[in-house]
TORKOL-4160 file (C-alpha; in steps of 0.2 Angstrom, whole numbers, padded with zeros to 4 digits, m for minus):
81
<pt num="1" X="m0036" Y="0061" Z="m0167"/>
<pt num="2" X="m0039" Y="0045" Z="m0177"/>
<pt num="3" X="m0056" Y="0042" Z="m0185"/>
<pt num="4" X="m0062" Y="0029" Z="m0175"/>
<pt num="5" X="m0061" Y="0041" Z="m0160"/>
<pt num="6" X="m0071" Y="0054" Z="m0169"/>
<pt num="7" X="m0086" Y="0044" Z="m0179"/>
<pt num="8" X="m0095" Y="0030" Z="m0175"/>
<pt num="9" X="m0101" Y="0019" Z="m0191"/>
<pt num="10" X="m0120" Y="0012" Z="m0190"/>
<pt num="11" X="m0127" Y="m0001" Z="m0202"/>
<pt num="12" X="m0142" Y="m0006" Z="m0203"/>
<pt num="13" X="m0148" Y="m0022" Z="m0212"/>
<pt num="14" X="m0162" Y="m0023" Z="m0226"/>
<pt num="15" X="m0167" Y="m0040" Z="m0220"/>
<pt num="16" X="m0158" Y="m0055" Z="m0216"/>
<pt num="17" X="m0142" Y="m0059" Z="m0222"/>
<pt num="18" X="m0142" Y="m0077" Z="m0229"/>
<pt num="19" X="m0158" Y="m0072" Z="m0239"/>
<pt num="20" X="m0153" Y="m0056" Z="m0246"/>
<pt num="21" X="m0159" Y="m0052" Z="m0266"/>
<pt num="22" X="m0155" Y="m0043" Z="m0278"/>
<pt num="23" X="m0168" Y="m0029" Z="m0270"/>
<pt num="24" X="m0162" Y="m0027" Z="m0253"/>
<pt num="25" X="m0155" Y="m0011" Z="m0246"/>
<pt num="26" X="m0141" Y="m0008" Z="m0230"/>
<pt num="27" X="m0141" Y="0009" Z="m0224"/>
<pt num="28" X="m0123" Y="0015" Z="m0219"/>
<pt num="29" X="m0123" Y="0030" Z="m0207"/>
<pt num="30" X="m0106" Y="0037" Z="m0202"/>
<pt num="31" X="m0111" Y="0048" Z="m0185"/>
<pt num="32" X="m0100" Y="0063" Z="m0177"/>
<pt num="33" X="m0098" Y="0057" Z="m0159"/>
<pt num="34" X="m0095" Y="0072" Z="m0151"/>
<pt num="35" X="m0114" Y="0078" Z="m0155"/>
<pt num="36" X="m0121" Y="0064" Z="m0162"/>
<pt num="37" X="m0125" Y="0070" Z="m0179"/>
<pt num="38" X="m0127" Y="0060" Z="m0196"/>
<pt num="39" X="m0112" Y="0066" Z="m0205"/>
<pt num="40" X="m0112" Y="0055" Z="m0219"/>
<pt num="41" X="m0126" Y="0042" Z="m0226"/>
<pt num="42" X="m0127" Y="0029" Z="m0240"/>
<pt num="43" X="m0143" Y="0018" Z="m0243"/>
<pt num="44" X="m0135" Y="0005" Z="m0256"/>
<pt num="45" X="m0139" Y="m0013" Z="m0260"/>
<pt num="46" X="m0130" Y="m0026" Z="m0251"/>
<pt num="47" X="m0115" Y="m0031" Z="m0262"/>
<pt num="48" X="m0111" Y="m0015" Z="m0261"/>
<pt num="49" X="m0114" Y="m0009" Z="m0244"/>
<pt num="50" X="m0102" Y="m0023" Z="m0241"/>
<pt num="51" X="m0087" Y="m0018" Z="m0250"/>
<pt num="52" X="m0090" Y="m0001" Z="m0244"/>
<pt num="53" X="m0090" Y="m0004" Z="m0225"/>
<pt num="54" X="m0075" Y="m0012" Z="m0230"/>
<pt num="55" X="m0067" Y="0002" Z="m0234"/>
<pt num="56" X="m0074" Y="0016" Z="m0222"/>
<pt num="57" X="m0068" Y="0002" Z="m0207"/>
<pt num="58" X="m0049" Y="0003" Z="m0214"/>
<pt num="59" X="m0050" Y="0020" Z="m0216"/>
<pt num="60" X="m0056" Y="0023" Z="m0198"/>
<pt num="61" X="m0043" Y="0014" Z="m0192"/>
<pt num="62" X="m0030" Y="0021" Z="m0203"/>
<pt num="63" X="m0034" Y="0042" Z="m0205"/>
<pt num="64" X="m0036" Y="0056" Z="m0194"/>
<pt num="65" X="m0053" Y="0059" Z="m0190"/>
<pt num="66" X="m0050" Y="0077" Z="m0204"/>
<pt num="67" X="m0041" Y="0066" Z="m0218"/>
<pt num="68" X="m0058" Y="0051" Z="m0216"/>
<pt num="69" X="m0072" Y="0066" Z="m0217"/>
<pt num="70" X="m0061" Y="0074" Z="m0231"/>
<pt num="71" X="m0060" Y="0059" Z="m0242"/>
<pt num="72" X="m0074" Y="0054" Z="m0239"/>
<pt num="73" X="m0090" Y="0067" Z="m0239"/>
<pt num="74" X="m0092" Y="0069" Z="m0258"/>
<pt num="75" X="m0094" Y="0050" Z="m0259"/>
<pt num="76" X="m0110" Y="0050" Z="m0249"/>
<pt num="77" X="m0119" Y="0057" Z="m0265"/>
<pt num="78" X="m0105" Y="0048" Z="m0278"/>
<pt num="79" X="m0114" Y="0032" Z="m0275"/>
<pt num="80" X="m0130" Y="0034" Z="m0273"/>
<pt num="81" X="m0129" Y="0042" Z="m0293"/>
């Protein structure tokens, strides 16, 4: 089963787009659709929010739903560090 079939991605904005500083925070939540539970989470400031839905987007598209949780749950914690 492809990934985009098995998660859901959710981002949330820190506050509008054209004015976002150097302060502002996205929240990225990758959520299991099947029960609806948060399976991975990143709170990051914009610029890199951006580059990472980027890559969580092709990946959905392009893995199975075990290669996309695979490669990606240590990352969650990667990040944030």
């Amino acid at each position: 089963m492809k990934a985009n079939r098995a998660f859901e991605l959710i981002v949330s904005r820190g506050g509008l787009p054209l004015l976002a500083g150097e302060d502002r925070l996205d929240r990225i939540e990758v959520v299991s659709i099947d029960d609806g539970e948060v399976a991975l989470f990143w709170e990051l400031p914009a610029r890199t929010a951006t580059r990472l839905l980027r890559e969580l987007r092709a990946d959905l598209a392009g893995l199975s739903a075990e290669q996309f949780y695979d490669k990606w749950r240590g990352a969650d914690v990667a990040l944030e560090e």
